[in-house]
PDB file of N, CA, C and O in Angstrom:
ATOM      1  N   UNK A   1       6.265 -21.172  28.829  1.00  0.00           N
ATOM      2  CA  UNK A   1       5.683 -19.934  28.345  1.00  0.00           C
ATOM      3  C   UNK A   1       4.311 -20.243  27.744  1.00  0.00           C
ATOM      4  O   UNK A   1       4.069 -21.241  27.065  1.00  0.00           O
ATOM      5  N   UNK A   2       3.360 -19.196  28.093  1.00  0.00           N
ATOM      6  CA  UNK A   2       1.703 -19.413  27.494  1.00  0.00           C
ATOM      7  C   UNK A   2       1.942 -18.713  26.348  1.00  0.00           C
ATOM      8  O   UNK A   2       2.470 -17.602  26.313  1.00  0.00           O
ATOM      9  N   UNK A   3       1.450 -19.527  25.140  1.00  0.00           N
ATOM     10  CA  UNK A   3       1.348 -18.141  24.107  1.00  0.00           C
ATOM     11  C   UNK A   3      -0.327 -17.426  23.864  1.00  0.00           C
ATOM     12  O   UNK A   3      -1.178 -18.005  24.538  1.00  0.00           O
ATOM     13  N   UNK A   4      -0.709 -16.580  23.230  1.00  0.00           N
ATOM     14  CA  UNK A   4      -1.811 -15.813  23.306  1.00  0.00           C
ATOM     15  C   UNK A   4      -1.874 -15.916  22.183  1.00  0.00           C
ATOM     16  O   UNK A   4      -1.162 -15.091  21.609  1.00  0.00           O
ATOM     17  N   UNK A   5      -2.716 -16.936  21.181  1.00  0.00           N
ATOM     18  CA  UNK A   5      -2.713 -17.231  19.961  1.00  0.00           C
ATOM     19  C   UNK A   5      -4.214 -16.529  19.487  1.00  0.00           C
ATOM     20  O   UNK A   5      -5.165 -16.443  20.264  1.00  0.00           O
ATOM     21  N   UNK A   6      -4.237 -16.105  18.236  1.00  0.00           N
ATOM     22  CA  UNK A   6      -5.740 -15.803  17.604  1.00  0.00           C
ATOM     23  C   UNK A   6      -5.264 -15.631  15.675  1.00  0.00           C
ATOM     24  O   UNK A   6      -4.248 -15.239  15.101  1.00  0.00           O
ATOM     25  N   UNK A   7      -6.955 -16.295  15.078  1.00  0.00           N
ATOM     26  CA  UNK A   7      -6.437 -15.836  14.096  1.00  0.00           C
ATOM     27  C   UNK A   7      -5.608 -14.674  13.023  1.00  0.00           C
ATOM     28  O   UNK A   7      -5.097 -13.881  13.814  1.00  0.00           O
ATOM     29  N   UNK A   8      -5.355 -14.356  12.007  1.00  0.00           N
ATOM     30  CA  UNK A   8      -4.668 -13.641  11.557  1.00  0.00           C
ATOM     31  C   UNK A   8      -5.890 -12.419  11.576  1.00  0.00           C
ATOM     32  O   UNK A   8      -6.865 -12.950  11.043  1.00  0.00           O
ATOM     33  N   UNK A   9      -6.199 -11.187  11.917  1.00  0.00           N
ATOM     34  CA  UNK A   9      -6.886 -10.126  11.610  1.00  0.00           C
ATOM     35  C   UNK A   9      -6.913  -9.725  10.473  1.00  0.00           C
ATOM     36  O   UNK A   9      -7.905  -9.844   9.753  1.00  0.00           O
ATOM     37  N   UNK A  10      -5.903  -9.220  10.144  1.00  0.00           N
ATOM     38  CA  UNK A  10      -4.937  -8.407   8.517  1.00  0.00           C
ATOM     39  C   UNK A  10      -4.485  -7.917   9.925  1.00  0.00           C
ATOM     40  O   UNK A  10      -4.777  -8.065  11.111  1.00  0.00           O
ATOM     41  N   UNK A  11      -3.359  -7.059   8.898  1.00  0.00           N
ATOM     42  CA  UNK A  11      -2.502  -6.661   9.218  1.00  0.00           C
ATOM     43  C   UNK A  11      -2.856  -4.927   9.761  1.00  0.00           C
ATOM     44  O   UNK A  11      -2.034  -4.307  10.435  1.00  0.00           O
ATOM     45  N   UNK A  12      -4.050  -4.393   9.380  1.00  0.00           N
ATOM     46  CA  UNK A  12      -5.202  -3.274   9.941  1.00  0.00           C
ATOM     47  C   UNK A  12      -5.675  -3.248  11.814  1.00  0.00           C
ATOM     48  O   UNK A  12      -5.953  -2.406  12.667  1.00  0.00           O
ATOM     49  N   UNK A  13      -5.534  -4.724  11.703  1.00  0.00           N
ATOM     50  CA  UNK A  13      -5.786  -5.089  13.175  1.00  0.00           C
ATOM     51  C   UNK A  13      -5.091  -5.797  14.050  1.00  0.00           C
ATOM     52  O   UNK A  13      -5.409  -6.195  15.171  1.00  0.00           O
ATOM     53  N   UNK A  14      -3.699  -5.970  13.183  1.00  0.00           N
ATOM     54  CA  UNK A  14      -2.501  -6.929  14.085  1.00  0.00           C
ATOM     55  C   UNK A  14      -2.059  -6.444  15.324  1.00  0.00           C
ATOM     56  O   UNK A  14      -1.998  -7.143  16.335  1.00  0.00           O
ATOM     57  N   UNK A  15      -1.516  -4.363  15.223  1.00  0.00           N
ATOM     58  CA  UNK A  15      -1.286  -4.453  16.311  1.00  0.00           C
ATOM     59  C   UNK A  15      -1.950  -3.966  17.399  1.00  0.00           C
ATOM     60  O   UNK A  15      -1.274  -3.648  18.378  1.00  0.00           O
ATOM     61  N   UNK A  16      -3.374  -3.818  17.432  1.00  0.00           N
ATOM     62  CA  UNK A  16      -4.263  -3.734  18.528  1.00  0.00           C
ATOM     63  C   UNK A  16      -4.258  -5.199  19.552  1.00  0.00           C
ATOM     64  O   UNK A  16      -4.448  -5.263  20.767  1.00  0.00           O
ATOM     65  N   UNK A  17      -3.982  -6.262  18.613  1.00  0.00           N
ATOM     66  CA  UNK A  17      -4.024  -7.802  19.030  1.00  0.00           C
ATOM     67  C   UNK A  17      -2.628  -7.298  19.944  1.00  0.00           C
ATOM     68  O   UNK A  17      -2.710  -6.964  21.126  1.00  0.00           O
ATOM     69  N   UNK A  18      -1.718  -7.310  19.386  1.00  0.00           N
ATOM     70  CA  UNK A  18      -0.452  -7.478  19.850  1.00  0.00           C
ATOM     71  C   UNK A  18      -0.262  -6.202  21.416  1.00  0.00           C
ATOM     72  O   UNK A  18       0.349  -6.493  22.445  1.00  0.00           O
ATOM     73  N   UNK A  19      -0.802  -5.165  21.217  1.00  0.00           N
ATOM     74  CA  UNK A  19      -1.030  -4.132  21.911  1.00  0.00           C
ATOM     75  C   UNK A  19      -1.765  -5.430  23.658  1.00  0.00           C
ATOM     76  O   UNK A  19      -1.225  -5.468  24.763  1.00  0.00           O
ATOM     77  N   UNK A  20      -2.770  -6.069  23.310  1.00  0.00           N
ATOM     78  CA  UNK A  20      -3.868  -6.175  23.951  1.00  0.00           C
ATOM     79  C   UNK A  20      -2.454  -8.098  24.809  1.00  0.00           C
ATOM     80  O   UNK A  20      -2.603  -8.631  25.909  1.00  0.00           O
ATOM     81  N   UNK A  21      -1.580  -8.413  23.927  1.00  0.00           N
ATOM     82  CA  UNK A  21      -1.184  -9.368  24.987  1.00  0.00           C
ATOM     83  C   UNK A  21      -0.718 -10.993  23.666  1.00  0.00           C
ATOM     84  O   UNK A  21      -0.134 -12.026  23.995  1.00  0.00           O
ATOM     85  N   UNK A  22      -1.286 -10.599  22.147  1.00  0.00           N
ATOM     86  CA  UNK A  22      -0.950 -11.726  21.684  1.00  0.00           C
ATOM     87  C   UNK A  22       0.458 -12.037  21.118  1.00  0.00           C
ATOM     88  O   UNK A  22       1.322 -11.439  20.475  1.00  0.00           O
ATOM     89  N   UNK A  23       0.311 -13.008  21.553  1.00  0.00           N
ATOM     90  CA  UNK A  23       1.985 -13.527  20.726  1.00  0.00           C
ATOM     91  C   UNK A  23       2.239 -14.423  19.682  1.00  0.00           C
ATOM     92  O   UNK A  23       3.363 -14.800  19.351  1.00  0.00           O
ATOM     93  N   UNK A  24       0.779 -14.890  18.970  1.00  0.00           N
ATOM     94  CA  UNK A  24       0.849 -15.741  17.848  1.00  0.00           C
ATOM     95  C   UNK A  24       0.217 -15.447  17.021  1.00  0.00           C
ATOM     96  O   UNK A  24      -0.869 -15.306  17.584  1.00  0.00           O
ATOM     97  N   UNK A  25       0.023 -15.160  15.700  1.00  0.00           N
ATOM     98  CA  UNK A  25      -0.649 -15.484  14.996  1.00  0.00           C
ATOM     99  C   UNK A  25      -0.590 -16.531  13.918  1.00  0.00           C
ATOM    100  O   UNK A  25       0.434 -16.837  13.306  1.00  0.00           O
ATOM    101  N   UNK A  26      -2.093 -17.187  13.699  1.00  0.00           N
ATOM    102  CA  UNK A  26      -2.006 -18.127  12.629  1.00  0.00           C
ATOM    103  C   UNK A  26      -3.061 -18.013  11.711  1.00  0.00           C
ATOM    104  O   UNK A  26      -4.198 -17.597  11.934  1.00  0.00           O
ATOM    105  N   UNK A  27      -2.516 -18.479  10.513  1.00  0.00           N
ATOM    106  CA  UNK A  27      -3.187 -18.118   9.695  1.00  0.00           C
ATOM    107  C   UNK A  27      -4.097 -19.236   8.379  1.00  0.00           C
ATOM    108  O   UNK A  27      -3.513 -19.911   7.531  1.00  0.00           O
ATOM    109  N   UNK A  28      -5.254 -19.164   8.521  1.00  0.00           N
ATOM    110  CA  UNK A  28      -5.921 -20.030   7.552  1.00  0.00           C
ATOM    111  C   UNK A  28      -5.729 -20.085   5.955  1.00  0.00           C
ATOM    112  O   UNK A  28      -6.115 -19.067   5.381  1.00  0.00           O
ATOM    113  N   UNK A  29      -5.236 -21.029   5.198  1.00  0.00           N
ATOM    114  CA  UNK A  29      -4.939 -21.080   4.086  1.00  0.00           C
ATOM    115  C   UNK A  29      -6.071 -21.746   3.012  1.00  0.00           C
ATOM    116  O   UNK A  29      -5.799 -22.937   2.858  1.00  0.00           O
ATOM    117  N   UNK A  30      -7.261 -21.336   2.220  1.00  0.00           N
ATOM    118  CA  UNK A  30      -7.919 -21.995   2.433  1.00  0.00           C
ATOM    119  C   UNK A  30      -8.262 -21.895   0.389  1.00  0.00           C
ATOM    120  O   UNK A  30      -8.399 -20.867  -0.275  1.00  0.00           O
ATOM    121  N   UNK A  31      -8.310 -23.462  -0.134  1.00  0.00           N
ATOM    122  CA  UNK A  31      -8.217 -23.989  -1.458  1.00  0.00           C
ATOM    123  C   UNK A  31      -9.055 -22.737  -2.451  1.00  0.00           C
ATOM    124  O   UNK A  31      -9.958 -21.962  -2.136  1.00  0.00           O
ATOM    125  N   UNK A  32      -8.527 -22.878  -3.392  1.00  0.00           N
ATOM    126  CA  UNK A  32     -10.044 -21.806  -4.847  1.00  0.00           C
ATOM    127  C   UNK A  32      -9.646 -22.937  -5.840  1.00  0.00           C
ATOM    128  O   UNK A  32      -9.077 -24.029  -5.815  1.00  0.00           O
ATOM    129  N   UNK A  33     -10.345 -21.964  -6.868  1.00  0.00           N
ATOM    130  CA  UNK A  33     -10.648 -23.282  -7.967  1.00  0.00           C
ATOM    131  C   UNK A  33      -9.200 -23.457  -8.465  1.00  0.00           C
ATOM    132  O   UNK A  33      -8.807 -24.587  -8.754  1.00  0.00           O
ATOM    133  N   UNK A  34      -8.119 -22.026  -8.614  1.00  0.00           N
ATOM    134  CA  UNK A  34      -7.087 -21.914  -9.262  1.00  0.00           C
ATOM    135  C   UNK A  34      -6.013 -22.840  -8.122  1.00  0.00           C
ATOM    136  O   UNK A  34      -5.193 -23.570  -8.680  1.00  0.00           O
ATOM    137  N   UNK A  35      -6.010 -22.826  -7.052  1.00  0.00           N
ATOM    138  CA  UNK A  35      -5.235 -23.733  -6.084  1.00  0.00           C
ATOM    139  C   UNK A  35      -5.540 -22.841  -4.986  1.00  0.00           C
ATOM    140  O   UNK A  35      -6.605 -22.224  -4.975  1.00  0.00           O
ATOM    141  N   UNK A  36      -4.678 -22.726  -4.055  1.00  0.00           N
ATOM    142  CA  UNK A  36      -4.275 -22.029  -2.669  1.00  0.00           C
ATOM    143  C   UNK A  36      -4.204 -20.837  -2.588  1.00  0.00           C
ATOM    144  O   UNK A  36      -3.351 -20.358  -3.335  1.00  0.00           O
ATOM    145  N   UNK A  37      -4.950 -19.879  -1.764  1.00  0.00           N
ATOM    146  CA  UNK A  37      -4.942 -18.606  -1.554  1.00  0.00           C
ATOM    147  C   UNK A  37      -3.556 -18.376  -0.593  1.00  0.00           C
ATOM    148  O   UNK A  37      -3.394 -18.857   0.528  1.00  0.00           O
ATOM    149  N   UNK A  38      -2.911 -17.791  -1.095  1.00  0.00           N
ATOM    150  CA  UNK A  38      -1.307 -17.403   0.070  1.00  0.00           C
ATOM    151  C   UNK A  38      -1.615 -16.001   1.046  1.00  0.00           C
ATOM    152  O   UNK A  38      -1.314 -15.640   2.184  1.00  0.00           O
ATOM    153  N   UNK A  39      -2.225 -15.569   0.145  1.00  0.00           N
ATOM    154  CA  UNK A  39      -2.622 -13.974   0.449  1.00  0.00           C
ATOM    155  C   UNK A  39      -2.094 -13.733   2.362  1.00  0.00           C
ATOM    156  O   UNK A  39      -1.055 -13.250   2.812  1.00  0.00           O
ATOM    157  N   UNK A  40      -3.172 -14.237   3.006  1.00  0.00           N
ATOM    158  CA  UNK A  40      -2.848 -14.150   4.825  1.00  0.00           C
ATOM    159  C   UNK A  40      -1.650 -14.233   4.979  1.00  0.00           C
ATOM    160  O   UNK A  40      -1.069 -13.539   5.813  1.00  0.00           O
ATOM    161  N   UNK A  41      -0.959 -15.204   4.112  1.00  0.00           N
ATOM    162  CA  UNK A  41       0.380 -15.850   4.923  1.00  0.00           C
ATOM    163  C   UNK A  41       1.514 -14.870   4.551  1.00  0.00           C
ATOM    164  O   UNK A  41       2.425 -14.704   5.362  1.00  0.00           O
ATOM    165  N   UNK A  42       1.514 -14.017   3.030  1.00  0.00           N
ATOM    166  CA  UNK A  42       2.448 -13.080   2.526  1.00  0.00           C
ATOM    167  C   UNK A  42       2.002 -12.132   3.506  1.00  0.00           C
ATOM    168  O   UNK A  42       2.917 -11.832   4.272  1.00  0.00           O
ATOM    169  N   UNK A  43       1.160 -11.685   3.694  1.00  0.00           N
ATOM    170  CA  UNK A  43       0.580 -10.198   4.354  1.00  0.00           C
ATOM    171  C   UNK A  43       1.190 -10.545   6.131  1.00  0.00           C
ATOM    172  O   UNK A  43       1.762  -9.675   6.788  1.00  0.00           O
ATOM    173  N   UNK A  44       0.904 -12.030   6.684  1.00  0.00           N
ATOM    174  CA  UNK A  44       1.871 -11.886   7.564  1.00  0.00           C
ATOM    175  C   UNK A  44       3.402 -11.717   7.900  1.00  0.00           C
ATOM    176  O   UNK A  44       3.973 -11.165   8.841  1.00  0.00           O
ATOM    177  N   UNK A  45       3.963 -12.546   6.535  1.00  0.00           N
ATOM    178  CA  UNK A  45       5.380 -12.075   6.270  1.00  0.00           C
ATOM    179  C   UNK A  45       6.203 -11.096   6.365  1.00  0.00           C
ATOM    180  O   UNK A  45       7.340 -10.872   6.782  1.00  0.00           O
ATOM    181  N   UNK A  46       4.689 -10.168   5.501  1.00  0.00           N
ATOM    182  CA  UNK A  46       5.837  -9.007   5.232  1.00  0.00           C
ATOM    183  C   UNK A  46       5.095  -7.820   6.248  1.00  0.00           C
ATOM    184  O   UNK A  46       5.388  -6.661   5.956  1.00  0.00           O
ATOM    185  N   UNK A  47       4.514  -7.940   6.972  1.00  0.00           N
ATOM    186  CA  UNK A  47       4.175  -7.736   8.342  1.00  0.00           C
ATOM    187  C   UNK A  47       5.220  -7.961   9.358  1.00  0.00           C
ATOM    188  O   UNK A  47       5.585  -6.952   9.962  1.00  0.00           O
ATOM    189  N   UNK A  48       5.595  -8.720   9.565  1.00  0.00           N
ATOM    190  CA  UNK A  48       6.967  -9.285  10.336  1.00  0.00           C
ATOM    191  C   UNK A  48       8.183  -8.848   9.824  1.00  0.00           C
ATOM    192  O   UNK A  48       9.084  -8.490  10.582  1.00  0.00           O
ATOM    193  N   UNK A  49       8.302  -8.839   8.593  1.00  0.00           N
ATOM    194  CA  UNK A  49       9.532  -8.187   8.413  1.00  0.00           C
ATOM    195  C   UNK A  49       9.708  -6.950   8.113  1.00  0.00           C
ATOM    196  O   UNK A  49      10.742  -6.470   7.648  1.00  0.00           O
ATOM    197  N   UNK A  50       8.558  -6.298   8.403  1.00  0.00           N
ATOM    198  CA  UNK A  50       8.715  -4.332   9.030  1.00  0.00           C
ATOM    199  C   UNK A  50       8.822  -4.620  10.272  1.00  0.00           C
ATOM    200  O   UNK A  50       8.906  -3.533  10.843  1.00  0.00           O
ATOM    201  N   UNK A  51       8.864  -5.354  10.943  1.00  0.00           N
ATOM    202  CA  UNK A  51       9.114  -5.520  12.878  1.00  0.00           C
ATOM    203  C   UNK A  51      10.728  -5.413  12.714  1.00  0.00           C
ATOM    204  O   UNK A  51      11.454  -5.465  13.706  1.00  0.00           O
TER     205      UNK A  51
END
């Protein structure tokens, strides 16, 4: 199986992606001064678990 990977949009533009053929998304996690931004990765979560 090919998957049709692209970064995470938000969740505003997930399912035009998904509409158009993708089957992955991934998502960049990227350091602040306080530690790790989660933000993308919850918003994909709970994105997925309204599917």
């Amino acid at each position: 199986m090919i998957e049709r990977a692209i970064a995470w949009p938000r969740a505003v533009r997930a399912d035009d992606f998904l509409a158009e053929g993708a089957t992955l998304f991934t998502a960049g996690i990227d350091p602040t001064d306080d530690g790790y931004d989660f933000t993308p990765l919850k918003e994909m979560l709970a994105r997925r678990g309204d599917r």
